[in-house]
C-alpha positions in Angstrom: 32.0 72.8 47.0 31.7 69.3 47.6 34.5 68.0 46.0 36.4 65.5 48.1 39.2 65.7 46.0 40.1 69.5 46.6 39.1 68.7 50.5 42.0 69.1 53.2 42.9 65.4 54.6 39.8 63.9 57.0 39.3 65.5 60.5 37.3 62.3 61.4 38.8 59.3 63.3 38.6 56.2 60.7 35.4 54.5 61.3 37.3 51.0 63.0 38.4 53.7 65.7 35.0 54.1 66.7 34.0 50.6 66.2 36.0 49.2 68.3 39.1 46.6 67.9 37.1 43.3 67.4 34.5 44.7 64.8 38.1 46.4 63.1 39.5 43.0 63.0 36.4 41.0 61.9 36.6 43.4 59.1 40.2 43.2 57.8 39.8 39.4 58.0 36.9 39.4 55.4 38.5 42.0 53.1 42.1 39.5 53.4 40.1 36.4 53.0 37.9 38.2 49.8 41.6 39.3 48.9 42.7 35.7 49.0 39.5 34.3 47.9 39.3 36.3 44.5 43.2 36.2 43.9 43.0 32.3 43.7 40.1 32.3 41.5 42.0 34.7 39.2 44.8 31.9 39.5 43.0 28.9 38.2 42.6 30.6 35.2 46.2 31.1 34.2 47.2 27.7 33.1 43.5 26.9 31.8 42.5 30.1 29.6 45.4 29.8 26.8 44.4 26.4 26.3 41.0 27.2 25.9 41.3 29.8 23.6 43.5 27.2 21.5 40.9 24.6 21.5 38.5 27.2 20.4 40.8 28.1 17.7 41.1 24.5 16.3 44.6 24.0 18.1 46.1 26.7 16.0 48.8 28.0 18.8 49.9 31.0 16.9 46.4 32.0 16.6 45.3 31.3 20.2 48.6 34.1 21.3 47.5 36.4 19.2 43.7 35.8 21.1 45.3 35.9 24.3 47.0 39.4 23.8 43.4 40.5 23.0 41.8 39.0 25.5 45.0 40.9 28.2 44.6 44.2 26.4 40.5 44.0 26.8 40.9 42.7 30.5 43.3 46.2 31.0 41.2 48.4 29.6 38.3 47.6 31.4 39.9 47.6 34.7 41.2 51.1 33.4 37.3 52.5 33.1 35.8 50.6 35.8 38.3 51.3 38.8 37.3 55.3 38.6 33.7 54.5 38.6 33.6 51.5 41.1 36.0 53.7 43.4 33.8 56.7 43.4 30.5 54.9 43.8 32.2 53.4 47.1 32.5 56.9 48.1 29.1 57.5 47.0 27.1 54.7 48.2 29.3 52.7 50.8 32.3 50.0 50.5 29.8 47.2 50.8 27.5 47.2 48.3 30.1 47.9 45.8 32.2 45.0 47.0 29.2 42.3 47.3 27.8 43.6 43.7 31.2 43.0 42.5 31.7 39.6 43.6 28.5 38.4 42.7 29.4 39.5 39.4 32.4 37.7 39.4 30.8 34.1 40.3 28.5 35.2 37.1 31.1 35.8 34.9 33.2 32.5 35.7 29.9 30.4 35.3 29.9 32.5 32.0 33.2 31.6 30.6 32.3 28.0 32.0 30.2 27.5 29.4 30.7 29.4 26.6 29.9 28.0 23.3 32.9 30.2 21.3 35.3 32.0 21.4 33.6 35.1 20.8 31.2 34.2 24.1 35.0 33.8 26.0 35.6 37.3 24.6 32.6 38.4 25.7 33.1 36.8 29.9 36.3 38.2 29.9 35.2 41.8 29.5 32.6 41.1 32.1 35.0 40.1 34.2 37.4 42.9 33.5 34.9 45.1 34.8 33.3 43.6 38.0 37.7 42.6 38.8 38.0 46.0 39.1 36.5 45.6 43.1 40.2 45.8 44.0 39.8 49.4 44.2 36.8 49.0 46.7 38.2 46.6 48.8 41.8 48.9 49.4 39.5 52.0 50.2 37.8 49.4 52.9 40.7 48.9 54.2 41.7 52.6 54.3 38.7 53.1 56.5 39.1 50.2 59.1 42.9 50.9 59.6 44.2 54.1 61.2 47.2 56.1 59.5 49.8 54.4 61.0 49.4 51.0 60.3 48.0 51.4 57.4 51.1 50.5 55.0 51.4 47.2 57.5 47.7 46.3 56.4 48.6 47.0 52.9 50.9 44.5 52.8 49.3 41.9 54.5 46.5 42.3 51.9 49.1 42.1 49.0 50.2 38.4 50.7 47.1 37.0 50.3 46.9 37.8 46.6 50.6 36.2 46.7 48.8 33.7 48.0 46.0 33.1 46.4 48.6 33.4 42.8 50.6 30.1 44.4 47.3 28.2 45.4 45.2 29.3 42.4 47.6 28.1 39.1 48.1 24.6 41.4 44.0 24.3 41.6 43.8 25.4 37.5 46.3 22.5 36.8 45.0 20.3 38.6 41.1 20.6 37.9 42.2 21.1 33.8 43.6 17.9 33.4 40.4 16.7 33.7 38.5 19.1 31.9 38.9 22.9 30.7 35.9 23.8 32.0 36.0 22.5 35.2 38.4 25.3 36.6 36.1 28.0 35.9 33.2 26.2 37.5 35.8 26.3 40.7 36.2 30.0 40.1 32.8 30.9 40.3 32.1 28.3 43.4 34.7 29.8 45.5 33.6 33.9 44.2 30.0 32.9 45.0 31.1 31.4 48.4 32.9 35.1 48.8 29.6 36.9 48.0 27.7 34.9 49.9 29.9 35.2 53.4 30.0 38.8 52.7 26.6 39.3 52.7 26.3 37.6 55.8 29.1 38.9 58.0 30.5 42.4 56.2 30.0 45.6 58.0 29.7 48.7 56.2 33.3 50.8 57.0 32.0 53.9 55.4 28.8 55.7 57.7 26.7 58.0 55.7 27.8 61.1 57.1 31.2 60.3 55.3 30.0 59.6 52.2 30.1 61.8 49.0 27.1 64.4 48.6 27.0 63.1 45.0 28.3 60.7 41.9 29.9 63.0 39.6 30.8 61.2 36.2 33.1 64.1 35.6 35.2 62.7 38.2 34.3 59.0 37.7 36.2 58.5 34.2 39.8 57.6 34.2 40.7 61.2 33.2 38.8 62.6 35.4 40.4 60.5 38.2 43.5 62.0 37.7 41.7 65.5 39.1 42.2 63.8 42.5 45.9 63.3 42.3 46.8 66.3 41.2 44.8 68.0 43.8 47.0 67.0 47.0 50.5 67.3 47.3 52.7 64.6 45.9 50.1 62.3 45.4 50.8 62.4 41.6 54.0 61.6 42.2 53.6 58.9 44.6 51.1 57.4 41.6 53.4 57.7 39.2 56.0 55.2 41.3 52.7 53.2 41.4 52.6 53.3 38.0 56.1 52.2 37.0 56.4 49.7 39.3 53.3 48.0 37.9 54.8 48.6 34.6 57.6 47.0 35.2 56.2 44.0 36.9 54.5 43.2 33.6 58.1 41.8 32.1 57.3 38.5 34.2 54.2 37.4 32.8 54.7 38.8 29.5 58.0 37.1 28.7 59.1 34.9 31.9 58.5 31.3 30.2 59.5 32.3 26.8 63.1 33.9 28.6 63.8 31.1 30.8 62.6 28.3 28.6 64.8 29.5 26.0 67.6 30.6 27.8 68.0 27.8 30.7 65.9 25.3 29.0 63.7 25.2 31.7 60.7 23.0 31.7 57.4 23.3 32.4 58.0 21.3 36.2 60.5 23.6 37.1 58.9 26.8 36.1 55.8 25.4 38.4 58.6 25.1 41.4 60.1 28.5 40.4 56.5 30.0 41.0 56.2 28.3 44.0 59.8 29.6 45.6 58.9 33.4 44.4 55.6 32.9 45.6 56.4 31.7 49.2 59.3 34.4 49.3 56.8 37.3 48.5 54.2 36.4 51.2 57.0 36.3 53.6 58.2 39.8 52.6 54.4 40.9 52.8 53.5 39.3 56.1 56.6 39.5 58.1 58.9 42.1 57.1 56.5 45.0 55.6 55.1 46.4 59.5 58.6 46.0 60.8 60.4 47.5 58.0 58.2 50.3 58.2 58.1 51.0 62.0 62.0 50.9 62.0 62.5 52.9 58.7 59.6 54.7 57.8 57.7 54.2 54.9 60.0 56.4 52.6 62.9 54.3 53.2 60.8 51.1 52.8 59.2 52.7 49.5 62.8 53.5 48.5 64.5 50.2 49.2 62.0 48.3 47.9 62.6 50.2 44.6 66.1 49.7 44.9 65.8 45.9 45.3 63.6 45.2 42.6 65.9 47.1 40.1 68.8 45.0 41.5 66.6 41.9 41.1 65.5 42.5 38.0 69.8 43.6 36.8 70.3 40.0 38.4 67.5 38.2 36.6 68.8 39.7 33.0 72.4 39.0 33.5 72.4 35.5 35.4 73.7 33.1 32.6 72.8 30.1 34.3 69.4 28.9 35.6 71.0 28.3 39.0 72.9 31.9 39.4 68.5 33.5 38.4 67.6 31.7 41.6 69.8 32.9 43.7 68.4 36.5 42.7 64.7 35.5 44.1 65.2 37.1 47.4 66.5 40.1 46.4 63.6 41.0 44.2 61.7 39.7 47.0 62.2 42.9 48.8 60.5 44.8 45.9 56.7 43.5 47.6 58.0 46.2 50.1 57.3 48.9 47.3 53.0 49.4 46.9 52.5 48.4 50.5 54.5 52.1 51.4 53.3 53.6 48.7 49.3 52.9 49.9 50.5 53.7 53.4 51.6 57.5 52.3 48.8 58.1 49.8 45.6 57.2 51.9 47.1 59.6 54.2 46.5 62.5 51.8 43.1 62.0 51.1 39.7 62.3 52.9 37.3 59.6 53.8 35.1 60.6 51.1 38.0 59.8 48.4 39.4 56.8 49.5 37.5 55.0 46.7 38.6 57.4 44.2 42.2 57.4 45.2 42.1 53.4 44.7 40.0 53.4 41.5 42.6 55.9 39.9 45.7 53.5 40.9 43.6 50.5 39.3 43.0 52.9 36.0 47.1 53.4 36.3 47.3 49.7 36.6 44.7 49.0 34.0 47.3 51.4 31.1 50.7 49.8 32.9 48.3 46.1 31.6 47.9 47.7 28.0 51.0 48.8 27.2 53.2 46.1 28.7 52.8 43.5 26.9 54.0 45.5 24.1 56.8 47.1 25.4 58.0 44.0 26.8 56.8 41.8 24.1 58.5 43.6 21.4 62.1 44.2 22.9 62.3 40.4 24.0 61.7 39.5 20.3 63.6 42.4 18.9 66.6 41.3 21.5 66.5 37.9 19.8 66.7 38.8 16.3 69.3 40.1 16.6 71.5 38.2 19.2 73.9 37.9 17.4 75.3 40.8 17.6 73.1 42.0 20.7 73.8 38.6 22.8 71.2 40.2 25.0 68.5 38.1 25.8 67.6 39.9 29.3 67.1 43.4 27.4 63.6 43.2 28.2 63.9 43.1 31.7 66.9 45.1 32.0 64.3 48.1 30.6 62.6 47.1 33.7 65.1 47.5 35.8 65.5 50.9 33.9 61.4 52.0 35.0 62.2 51.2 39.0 65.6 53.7 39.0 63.3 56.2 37.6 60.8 55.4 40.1 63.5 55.5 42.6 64.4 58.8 41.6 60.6 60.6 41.6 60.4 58.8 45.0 63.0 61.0 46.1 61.0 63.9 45.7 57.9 62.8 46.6 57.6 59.7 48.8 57.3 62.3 52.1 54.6 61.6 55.0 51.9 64.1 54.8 51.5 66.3 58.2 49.9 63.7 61.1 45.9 63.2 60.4 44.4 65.1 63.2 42.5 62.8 65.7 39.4 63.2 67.3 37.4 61.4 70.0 
């Protein structure tokens, strides 16, 4: 049975052992500077594609949120099909067609939404880019193969800075360029995902030999459902996904309600929510750069899995209880410590698998992701509105993000049991 899913964790060195420390480090700089690359394209969209999607809709603001939660919900759901099937074709075929494909499609799909007629052609680029987005998954199994076990977690979170990055770089760009036009941005997207492709298909080395590679595609497993097969085949893994899952649940609270909760309860304006980015921004990529590969060589990465969970709850107990704009700053750097969480948790579950379901183990977490995306924005929506109607006698405003708070203790509590290393991958020459 070929199955990688039900095989025991890889016998074979990663394939950067064997190619030696310049090739391995040629390699995680083009997946961190795709990382960054696609991360900031992402950006310039998120103070340009409301505004579109109102001007589409005559100006009609109401209407254009009610497009918007469409247009999220779609974008989720395709990452939730795609991931599966993008992950296991990287097993199949190799990391770098998948990931060249992918961004190639992204360029199109920009250029797409560039210059889209109506709304219903918008509609129409943002599924396409739902799906070809979904190369996350690719590029985390890439790096799974060019990094060996130990430092894995470490390379995790220097890839999760540069999409902290690329989130404080890309919104500036977007605000910028749309003051001119609300096209424009997207035409910046695509430029800088084409200039991505393009490098790639210069200068990116294949990380996955064919000797390593699944015998076969198997749609059985491809499909979100399916998917979940490979979790539940290794143990713990399932667990350590679902504290994957939560925490990306509850990291949804900040873009579903952050400028509705702090405009209305600390009046905030539009210049100070763009400095409040900036501050949680710059405090993330520090966490992610400098303290992750520390952390975890002192602590393990249990403990780093565990406190990170532990601070974000804190942070996020701060954030719903601070009663002054002032007092929710001074909880930034506690949540900070929660970019501490996904880096340890990738670090333990690439451990458990083989080579040959590195891409499935990736596109399964982006599936997660793609639900935690759909549901969300409900959850979250729904209990910061229901919180205000009745305030009165509520006088809760932070509800919303106290339930967050609520999702890390539980993850906190199944880390417990299953945020363990696997026994040591066995080496060879």
């Amino acid at each position: 049975m070929d199955d990688a899913a039900t095989n025991p964790v890889e016998t074979p060195a990663p394939t950067a052992e064997r190619s030696g420390p310049r090739r391995r480090q040629a390699a995680f700089g083009f997946i961190f500077a795709s990382a960054l690359m696609n991360s900031v394209s992402f950006g310039i969209m998120i103070p340009i594609l409301p505004n579109l999607i109102r001007q589409f809709t005559g100006g009609d603001t109401a209407a254009a949120s009610e497009w918007n939660m469409v247009f999220g919900t779609t974008w989720g759901l395709m990452q939730f099909f795609m991931g599966p099937i993008l992950g296991m074709l990287s097993d199949r075929v190799g990391r770098r067609p998948v990931l060249l494909i992918s961004f190639f499609g992204l360029a199109v799909d920009f250029l797409f939404m560039a210059f889209a007629p109506s709304l219903w052609w918008l509609y129409v680029g943002r599924i396409l880019n739902g799906m070809t987005a979904s190369s996350f998954s690719t590029a985390g199994a890439y790096l799974a193969d060019v990094t060996a076990p130990e430092r894995r977690a470490r390379s995790f979170g220097m890839l999760t800075s540069a999409f902290s990055f690329g989130f404080i770089i890309g919104p500036t760009i977007g605000g910028v360029l749309g003051e001119h036009s609300l096209r424009l941005p997207f035409l910046a997207a695509a430029a800088i995902t084409a200039v991505n492709w393009f490098y790639g298909l210069l200068i990116l080395p294949e990380s996955l030999p064919p000797e390593r590679r699944l015998k076969a595609f198997h749609w059985a497993r491809a499909n979100p459902l399916g998917s979940l097969r490979l979790l539940r085949a290794h143990p713990g893994l399932l667990g350590l996904a679902g504290v994957g899952f939560l925490f990306q649940l509850a990291q949804i609270v900040l873009p579903t309600i952050f400028v509705l909760y702090t405009s209305y309860r600390y009046g905030w304006t539009p210049g100070v929510l763009g400095m409040t980015f900036l501050l949680t921004g710059v405090l993330g990529v520090i966490v992610q750069m400098f303290l992750v590969g520390p952390a975890v060589g002192r602590l393990g990465e249990r403990r780093v899995v565990l406190l990170g969970l532990l601070a974000g709850a804190s942070g996020f107990v701060w954030y719903g209880a601070a009663s002054a704009g002032w007092v929710y700053l001074l909880g930034a750097p506690i949540f900070a410590l929660s970019g501490l969480i996904m880096p340890g948790l990738q670090g333990l579950m690439t451990r458990r698998v083989s080579p040959q379901a590195q891409g499935q183990l990736q596109g399964a977490n982006q599936s997660l992701q793609g639900i935690a995306s759909i549901v969300g924005p409900l959850i979250f929506g729904e209990t910061f509105a229901w919180s205000l109607r009745r305030e009165a006698s509520l006088n809760s405003p932070g509800l919303a993000i106290y339930v967050s708070a609520g999702l890390l203790i539980l993850g906190f509590a199944l880390a417990l049991r299953t945020a363990r290393a696997p026994n040591p991958e066995p080496r060879t020459a």
